[in-house]
N, C-alpha and C positions, 0 to 999 in steps of 0.2 A: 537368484542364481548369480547375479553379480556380485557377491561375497566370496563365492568361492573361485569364480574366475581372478578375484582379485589373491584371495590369497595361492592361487595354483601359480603367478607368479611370484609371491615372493616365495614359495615353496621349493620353485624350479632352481633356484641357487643353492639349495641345503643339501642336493643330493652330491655336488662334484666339491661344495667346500668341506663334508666332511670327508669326502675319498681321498680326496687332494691335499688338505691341510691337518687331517687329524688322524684317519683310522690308520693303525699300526705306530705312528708317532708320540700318540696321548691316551693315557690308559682310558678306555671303551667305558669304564665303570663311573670315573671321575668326569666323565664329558660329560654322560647323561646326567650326574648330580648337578652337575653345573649348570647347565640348561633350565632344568628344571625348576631351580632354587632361582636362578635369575628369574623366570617366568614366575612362577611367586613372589616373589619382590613387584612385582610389574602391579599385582593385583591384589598385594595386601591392603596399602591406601583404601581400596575399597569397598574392603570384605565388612559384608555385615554379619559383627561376632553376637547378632542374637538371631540369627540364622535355626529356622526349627532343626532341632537335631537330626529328623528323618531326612531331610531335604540336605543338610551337612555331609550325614554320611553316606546319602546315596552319591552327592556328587563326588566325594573322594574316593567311593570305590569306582566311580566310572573313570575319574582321573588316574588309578592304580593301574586297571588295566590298559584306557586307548591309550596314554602318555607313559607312566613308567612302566608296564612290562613291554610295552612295543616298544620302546626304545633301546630296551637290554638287548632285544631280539634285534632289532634294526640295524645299531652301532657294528653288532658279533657281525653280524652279514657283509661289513666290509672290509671285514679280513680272511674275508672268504672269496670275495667276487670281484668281480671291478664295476665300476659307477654303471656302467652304460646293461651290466648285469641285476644288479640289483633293482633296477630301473625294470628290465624286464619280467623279473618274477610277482613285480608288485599288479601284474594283471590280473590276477583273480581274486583282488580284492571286493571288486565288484560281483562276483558271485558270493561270495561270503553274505557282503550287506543284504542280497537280497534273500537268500537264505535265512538269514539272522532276523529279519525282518518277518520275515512271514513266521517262525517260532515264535518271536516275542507278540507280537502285534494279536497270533494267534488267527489269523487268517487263511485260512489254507480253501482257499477259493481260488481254483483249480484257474481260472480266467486270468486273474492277478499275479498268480505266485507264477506264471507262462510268462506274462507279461513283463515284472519284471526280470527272469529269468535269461528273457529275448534279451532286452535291452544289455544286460550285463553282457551273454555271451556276442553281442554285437562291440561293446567296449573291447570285451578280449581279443577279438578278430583282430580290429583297429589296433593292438597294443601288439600282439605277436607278430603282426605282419611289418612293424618298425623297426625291430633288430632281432634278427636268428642268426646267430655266425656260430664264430671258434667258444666254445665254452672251457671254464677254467677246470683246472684238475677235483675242485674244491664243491664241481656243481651241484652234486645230490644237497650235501652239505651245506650248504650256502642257498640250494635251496627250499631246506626245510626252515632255516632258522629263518629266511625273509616268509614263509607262509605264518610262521608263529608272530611274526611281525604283522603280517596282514589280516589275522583272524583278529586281533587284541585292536587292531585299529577299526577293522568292521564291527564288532563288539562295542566299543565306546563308541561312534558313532551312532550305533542306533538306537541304544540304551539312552544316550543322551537326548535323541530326539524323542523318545517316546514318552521319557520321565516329564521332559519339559513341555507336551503335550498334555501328557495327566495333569501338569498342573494345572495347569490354562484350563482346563475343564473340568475342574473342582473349583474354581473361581477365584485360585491361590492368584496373588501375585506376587513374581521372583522379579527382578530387575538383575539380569546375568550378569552385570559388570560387579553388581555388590555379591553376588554368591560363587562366582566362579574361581575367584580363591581357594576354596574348598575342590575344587577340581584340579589343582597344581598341589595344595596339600598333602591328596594323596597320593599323586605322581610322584612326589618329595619324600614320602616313606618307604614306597618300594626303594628309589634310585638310593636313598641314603641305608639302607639295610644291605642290598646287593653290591654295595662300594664297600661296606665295611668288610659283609664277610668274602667280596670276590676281588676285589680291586687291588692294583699295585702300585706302588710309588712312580709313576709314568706320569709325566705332571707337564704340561705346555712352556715351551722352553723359549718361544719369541713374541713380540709384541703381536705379529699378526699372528700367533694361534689362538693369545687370548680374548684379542678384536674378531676371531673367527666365533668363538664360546659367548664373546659379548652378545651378538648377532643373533644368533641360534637361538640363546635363551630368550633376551629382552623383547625381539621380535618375533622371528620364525616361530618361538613356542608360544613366548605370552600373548602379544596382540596375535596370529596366525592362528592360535587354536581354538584363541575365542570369537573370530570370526566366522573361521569353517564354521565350529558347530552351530553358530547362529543361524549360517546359511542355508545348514543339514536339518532345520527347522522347518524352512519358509520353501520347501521343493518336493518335488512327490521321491517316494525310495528310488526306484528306478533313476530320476536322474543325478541323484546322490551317490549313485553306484557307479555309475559310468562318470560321472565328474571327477570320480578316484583316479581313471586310468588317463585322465587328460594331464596328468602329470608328469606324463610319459614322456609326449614329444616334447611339453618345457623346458624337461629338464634334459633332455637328450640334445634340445638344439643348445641349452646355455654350455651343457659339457662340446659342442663342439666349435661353439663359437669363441670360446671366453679362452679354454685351457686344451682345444683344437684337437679334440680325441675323434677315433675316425667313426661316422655313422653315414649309414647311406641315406642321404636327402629323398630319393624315389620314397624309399620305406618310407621316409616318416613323417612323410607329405602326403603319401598313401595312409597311413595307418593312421594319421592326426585328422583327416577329413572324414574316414570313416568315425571313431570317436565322436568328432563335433556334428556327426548324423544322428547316431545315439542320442546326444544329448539335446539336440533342436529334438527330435520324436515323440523323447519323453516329456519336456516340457510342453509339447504342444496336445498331447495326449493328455496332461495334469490339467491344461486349464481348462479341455472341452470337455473334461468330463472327471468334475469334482471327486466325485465317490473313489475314484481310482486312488487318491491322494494319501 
């Protein structure tokens, strides 16, 4: 779990630098290529190009969907919402994952699919009860395009874990820093296909947008995403689910500490400990009792 706590901070900076310094200023299409293609870059060095083909192209379609369609979706949502908004719709991505999970996993033990179900909608309590104010005119809108953002990241996340489980239990071995290139690969051909046929000449006009795109891609995507999913490995669903919505108060306190946007401290001091309940629950549940895992 401490993978992903580490990268829920450097996460927590991605939500108010792309509200703040990019959406409506830098075409939505071109950011996400950029991103993407830097985070490639990050992992070409260590792509191993005799990678079995099945293992290739499963991870580039997982990279297609958690990375480039949620980001098509993600980007559009902040020209709909405001940071402290889109932050809040990203709470039922934890029902997703564990939805998503008990489909693929093929589990449907009535015990489990409760269990983690509890867990998530205890995430969501925790996340709704941090910010419910004034909603923008844009809401329905903004927030259907962030749920399409959230399915495509619940989606790649558990695909991811469950592929890299299979493998491990065929006695394959993958070393994820040399294969994970193939998971930006295909994030690289959605974003550079949706740039071409959507995108417009809106191009980053100052040193800090493009040290904002620097950021986002080389880190936040490339090392960030290959951490999470490492981490969405080594933890039971359940707490994978509800680690999604601890992103919540991160980034809720850096938007009000950094760039002073208004949130109410009670909420999110309330709704941040509920969460970190969640999350102690489920881990403590994963280790005394293996099989749940």
């Amino acid at each position: 779990m401490i993978l992903l706590l580490l990268v829920t901070l450097l996460w927590a900076f991605s939500f108010s630098l792309i509200g703040v310094y990019l959406a409506g200023q830098v075409d939505s299409y071109f950011s996400v290529l950029t991103r993407v293609l830097l985070a490639t870059l990050v992992f070409l060095p260590f792509l191993n190009w005799r990678t079995p083909p099945r293992t290739a192209l499963t991870l580039m379609a997982i990279g297609a969907v958690q990375l480039g369609l949620m980001y098509l979706f993600y980007y559009q949502s902040f020209l709909l919402l405001s940071v402290p908004e889109v932050l809040l719709f990203t709470i039922f991505t934890p029902v997703y994952i564990a939805l998503i999970y008990d489909l693929m996993a093929r589990r449907f033990s009535l015990r489990n699919s409760l269990w983690n179900l509890s867990m998530a909608a205890i995430a969501v309590a925790g996340a709704a009860i941090i910010r419910w104010g004034e909603l923008s005119d844009d809401y329905w809108r903004g927030f259907f395009v962030v749920q399409g953002a959230n399915l495509c990241f619940a989606t790649g996340q558990v695909a991811y874990r469950q592929f890299m489980q299979s493998t491990h239990a065929r006695g394959e071995s993958l070393a994820p820093r040399q294969t994970f290139g193939w998971f930006f690969i295909g994030a690289s051909a959605i974003a550079t296909l949706a740039w071409i046929i959507l995108g417009k000449p809106q191009y980053p006009g100052s040193p800090v947008q493009w040290g904002v795109l620097l950021w986002l891609g080389a880190v936040a995507s490339g090392l960030g995403y290959f951490l999470w999913n490492k981490g969405a490995t080594q933890v039971s669903p359940a707490t994978l689910a509800t680690m999604n919505n601890a992103l919540i108060p991160a980034g809720l306190m850096v938007n009000l500490l950094i760039w002073n946007r208004d949130a109410d401290l009670s909420r999110l001091l309330g709704g941040g400990l509920l969460i970190a309940a969640a999350v102690t629950l489920s881990e403590w549940r994963s280790k005394h009792r293996p099989g749940t895992t």
